[in-house]
N, CA, C and O atoms as CSV, one atom per row, in Angstrom:
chain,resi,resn,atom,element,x,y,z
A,1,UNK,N,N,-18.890,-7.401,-0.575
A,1,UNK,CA,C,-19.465,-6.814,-1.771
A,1,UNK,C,C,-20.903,-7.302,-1.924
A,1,UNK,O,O,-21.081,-8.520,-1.911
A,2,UNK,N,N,-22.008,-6.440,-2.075
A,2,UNK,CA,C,-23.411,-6.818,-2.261
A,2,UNK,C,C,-23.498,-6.527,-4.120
A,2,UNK,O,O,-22.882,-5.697,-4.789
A,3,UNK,N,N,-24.391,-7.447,-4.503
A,3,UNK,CA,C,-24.654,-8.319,-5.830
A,3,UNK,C,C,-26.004,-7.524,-6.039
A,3,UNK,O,O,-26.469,-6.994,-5.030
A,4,UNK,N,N,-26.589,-7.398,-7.059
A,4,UNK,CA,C,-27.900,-6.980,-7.448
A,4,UNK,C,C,-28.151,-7.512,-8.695
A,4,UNK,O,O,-27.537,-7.407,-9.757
A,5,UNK,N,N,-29.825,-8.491,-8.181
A,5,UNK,CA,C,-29.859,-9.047,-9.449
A,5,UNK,C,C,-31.380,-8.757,-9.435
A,5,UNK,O,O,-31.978,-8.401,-8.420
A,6,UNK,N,N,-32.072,-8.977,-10.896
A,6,UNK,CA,C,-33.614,-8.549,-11.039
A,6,UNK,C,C,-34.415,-9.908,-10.448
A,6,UNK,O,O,-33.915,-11.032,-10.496
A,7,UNK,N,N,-35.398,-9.693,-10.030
A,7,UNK,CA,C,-36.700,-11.264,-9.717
A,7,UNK,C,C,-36.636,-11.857,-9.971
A,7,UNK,O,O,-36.544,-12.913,-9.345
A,8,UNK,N,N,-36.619,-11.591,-11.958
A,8,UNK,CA,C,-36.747,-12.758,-12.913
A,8,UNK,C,C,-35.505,-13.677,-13.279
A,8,UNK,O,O,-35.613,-14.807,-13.756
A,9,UNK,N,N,-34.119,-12.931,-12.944
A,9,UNK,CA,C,-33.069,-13.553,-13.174
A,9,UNK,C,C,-32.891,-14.429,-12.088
A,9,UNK,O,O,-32.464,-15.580,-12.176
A,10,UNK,N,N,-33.255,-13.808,-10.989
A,10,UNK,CA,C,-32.889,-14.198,-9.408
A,10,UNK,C,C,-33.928,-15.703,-9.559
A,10,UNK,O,O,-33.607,-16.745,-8.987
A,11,UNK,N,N,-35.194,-15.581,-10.424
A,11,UNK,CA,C,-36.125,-17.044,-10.184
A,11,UNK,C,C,-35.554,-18.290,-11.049
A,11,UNK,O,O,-35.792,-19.469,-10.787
A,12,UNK,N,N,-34.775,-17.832,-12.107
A,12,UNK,CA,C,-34.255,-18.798,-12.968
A,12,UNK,C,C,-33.024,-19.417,-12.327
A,12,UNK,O,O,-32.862,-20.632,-12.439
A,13,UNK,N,N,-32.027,-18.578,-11.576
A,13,UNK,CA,C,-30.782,-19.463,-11.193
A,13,UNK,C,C,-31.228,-19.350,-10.393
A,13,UNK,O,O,-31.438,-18.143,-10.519
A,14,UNK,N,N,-31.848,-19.701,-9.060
A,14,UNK,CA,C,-32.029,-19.280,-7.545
A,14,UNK,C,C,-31.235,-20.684,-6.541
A,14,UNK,O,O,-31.239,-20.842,-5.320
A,15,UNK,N,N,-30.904,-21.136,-7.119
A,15,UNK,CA,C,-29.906,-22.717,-6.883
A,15,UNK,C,C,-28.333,-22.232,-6.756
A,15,UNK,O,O,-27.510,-22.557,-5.899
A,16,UNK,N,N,-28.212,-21.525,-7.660
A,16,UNK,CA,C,-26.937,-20.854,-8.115
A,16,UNK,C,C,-26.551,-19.767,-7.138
A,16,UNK,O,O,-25.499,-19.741,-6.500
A,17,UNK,N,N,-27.642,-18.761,-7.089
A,17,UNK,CA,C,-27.862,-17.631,-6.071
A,17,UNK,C,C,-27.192,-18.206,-5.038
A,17,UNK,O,O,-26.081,-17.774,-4.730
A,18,UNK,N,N,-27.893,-19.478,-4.217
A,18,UNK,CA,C,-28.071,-19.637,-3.178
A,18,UNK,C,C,-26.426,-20.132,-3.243
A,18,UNK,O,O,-25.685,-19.308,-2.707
A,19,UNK,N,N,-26.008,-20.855,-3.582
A,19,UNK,CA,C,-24.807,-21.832,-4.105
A,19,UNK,C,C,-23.695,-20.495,-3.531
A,19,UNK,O,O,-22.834,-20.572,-2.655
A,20,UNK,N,N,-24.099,-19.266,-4.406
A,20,UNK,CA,C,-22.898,-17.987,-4.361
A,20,UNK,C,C,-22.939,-17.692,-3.240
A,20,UNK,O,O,-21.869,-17.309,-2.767
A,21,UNK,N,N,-24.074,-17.728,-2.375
A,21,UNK,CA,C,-24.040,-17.125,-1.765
A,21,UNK,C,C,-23.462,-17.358,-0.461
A,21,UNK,O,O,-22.804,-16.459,0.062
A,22,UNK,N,N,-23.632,-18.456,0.119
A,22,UNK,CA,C,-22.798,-19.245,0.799
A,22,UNK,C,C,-21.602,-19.644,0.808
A,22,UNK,O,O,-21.009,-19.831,1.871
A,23,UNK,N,N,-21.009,-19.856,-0.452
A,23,UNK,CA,C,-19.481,-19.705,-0.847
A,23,UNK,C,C,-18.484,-18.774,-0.686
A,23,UNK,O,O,-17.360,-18.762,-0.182
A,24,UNK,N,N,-19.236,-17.961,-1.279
A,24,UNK,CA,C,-18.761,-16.456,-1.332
A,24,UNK,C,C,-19.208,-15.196,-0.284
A,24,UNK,O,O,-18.943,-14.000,-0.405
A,25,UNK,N,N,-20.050,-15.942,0.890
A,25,UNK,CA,C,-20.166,-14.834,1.752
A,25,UNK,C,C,-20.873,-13.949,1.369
A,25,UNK,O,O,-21.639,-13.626,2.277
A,26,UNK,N,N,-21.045,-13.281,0.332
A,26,UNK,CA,C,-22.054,-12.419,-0.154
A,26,UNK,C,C,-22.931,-11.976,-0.393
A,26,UNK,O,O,-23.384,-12.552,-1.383
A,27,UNK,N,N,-23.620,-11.130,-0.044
A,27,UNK,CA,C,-25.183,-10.794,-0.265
A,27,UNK,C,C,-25.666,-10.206,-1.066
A,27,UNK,O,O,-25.151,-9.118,-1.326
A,28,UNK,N,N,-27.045,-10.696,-1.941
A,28,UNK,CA,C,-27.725,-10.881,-3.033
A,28,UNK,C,C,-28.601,-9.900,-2.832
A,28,UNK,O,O,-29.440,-10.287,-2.019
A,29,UNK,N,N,-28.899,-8.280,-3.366
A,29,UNK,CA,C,-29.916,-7.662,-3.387
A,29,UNK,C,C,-31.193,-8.197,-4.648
A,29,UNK,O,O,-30.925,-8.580,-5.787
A,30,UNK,N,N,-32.020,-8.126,-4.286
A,30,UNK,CA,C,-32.918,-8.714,-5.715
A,30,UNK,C,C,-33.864,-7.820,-5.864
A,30,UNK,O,O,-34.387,-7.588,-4.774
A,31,UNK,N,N,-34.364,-7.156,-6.806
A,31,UNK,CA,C,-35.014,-6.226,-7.570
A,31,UNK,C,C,-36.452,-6.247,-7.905
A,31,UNK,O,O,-36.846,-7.358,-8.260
A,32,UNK,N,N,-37.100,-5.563,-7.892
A,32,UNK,CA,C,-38.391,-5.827,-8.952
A,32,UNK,C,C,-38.832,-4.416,-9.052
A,32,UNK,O,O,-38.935,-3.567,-8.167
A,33,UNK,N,N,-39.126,-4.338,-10.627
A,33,UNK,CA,C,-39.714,-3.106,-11.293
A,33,UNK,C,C,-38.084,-1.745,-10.757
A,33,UNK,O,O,-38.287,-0.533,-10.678
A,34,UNK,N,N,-37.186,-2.154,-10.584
A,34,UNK,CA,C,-35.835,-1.192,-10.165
A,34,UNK,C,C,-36.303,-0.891,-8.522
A,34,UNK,O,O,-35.903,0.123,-7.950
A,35,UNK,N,N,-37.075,-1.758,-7.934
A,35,UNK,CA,C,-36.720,-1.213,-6.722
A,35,UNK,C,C,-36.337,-2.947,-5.598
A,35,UNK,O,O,-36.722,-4.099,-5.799
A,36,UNK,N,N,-35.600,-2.461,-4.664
A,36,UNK,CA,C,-35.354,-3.395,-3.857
A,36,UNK,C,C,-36.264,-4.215,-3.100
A,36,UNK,O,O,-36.680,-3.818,-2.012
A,37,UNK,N,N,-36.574,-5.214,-3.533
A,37,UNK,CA,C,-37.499,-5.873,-2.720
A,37,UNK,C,C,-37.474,-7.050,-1.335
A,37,UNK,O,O,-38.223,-7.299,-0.391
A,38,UNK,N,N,-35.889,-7.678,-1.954
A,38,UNK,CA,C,-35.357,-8.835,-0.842
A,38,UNK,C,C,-34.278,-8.984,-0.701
A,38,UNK,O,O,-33.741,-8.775,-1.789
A,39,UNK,N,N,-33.445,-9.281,0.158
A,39,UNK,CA,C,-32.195,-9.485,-0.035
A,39,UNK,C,C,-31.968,-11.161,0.346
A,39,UNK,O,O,-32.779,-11.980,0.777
A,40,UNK,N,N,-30.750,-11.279,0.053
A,40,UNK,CA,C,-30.340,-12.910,0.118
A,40,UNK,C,C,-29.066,-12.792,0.975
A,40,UNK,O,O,-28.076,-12.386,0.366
A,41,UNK,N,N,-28.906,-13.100,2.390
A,41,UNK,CA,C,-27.761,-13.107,2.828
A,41,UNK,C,C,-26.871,-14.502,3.494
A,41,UNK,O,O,-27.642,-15.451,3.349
A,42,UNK,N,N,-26.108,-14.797,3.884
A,42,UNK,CA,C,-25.531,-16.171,4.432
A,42,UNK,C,C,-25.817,-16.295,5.634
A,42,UNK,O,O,-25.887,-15.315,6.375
A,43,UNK,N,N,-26.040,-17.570,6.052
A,43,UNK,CA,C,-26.344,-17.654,7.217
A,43,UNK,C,C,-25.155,-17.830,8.348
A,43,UNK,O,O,-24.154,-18.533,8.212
A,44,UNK,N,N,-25.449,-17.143,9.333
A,44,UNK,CA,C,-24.534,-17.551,10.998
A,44,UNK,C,C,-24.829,-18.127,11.615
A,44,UNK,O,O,-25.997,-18.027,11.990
A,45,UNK,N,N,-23.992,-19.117,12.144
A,45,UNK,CA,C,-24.464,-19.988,12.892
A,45,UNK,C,C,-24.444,-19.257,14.002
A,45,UNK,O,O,-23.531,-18.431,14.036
A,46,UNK,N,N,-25.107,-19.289,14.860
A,46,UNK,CA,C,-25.037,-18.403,16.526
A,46,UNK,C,C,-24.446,-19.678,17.571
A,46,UNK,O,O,-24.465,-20.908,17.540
A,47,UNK,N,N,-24.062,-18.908,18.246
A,47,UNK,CA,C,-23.719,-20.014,20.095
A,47,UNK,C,C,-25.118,-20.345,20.306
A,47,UNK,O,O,-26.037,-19.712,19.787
A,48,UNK,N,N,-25.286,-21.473,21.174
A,48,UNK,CA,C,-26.314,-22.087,22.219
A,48,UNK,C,C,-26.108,-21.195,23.044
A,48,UNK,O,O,-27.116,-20.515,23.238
A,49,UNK,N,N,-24.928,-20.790,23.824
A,49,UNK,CA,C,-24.995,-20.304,25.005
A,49,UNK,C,C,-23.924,-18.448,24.667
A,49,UNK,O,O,-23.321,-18.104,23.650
A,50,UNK,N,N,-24.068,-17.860,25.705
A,50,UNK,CA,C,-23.174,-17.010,25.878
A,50,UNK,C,C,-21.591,-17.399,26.408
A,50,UNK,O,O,-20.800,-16.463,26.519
A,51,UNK,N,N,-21.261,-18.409,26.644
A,51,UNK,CA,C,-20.275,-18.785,27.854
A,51,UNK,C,C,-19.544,-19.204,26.536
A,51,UNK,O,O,-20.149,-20.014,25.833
A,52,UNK,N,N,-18.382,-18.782,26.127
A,52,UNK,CA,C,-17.444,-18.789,25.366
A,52,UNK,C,C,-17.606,-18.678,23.719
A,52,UNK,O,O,-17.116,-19.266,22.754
A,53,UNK,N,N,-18.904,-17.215,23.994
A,53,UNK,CA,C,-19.189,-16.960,22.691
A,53,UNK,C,C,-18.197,-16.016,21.761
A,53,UNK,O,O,-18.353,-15.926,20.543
A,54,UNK,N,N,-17.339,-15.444,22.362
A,54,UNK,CA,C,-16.293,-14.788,22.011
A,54,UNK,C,C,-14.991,-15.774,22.257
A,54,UNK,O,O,-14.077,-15.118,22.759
A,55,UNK,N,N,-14.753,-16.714,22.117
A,55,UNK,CA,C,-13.490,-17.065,22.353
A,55,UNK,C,C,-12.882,-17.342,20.919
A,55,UNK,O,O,-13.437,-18.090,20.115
A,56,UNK,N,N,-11.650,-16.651,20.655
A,56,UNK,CA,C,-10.698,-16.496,19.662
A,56,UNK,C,C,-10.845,-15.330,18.991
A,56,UNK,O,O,-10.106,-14.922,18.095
A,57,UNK,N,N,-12.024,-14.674,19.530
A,57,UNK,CA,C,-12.426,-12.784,19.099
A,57,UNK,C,C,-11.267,-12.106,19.397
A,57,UNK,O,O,-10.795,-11.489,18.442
A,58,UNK,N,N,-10.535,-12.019,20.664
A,58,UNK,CA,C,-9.973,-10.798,21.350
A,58,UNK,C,C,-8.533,-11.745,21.170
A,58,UNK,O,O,-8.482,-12.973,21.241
A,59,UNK,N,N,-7.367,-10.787,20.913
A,59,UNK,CA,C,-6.138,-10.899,20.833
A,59,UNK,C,C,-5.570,-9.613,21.586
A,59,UNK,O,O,-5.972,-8.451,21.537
A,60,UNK,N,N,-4.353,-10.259,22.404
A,60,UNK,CA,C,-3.738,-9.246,23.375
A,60,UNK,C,C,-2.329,-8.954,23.010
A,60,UNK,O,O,-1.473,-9.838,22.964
A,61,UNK,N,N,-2.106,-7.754,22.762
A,61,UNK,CA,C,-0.766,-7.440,22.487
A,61,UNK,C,C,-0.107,-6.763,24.065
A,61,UNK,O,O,-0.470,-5.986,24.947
A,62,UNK,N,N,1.054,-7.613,23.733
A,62,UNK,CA,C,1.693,-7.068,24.845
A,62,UNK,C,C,1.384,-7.612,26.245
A,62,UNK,O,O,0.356,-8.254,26.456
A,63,UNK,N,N,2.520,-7.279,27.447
A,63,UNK,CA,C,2.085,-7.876,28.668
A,63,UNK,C,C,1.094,-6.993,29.681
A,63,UNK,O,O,1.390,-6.067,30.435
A,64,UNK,N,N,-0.148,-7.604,29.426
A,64,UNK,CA,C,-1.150,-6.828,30.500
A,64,UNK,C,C,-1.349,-7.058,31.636
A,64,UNK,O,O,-2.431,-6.767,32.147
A,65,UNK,N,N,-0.129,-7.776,32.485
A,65,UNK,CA,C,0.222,-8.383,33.857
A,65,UNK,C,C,1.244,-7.237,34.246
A,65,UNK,O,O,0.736,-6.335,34.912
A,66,UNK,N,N,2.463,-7.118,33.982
A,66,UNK,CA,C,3.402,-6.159,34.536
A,66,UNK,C,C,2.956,-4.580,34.825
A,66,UNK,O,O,2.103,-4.148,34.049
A,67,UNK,N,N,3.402,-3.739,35.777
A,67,UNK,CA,C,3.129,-2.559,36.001
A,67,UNK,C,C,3.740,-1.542,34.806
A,67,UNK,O,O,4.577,-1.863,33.962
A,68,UNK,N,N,3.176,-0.388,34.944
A,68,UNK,CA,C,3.404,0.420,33.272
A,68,UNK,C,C,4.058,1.432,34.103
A,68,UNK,O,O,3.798,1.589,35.296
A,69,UNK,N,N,4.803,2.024,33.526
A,69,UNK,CA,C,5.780,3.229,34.468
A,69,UNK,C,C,4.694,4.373,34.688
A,69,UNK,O,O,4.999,5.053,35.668
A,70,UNK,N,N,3.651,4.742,34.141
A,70,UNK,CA,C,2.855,5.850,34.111
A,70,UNK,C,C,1.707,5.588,35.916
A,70,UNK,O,O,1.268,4.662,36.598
A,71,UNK,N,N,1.716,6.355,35.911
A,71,UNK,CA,C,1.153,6.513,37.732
A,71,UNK,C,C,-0.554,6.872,36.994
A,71,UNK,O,O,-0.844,7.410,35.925
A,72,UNK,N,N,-1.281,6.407,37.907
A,72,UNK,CA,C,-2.729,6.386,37.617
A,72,UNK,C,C,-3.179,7.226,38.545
A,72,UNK,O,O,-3.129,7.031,39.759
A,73,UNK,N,N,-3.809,8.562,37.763
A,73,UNK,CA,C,-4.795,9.820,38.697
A,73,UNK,C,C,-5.352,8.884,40.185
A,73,UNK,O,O,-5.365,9.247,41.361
A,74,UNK,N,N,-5.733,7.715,39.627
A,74,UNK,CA,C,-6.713,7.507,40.908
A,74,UNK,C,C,-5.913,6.769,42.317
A,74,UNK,O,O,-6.362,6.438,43.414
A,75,UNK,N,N,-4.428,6.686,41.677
A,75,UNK,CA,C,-3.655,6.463,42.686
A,75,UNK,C,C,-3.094,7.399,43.156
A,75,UNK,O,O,-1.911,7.112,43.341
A,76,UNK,N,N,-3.314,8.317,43.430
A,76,UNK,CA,C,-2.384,9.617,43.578
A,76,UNK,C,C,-3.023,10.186,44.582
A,76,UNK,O,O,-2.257,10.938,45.186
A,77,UNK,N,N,-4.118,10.163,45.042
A,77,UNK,CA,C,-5.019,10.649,46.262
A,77,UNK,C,C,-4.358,10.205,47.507
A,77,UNK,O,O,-4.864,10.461,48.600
């Protein structure tokens, strides 16, 4: 869920902002004169490396070792 708050509100709690925002994952649109000027979002930490930047991403259902009864076009030649 994204939040929208005006400049002036956003300059008085901006401790608080920041506080929500990190807690709660959420991102802070902030306003001036009704138009969008900044947003406030949480930070990600990124990998150093690529080499086990996905690990615990992908979940496997089912056994993807055993043969499947269905015959594959490209075996059939």
């Amino acid at each position: 869920m994204t939040k929208t708050m005006k400049a002036s509100e956003c300059k008085a709690k901006f401790l608080g902002v920041l506080d929500d925002v990190a807690s709660k994952r959420e991102r802070v649109i902030v306003t001036k004169n009704g138009k969008p000027v900044a947003e406030i979002v949480p930070f990600v930490e990124k990998p150093r490396t690529l080499l086990g930047a996905m690990k615990g991403s992908v979940t496997i259902l089912g056994d993807i070792m055993s043969p499947i009864d269905v015959e594959w076009d490209a075996l059939k030649e």
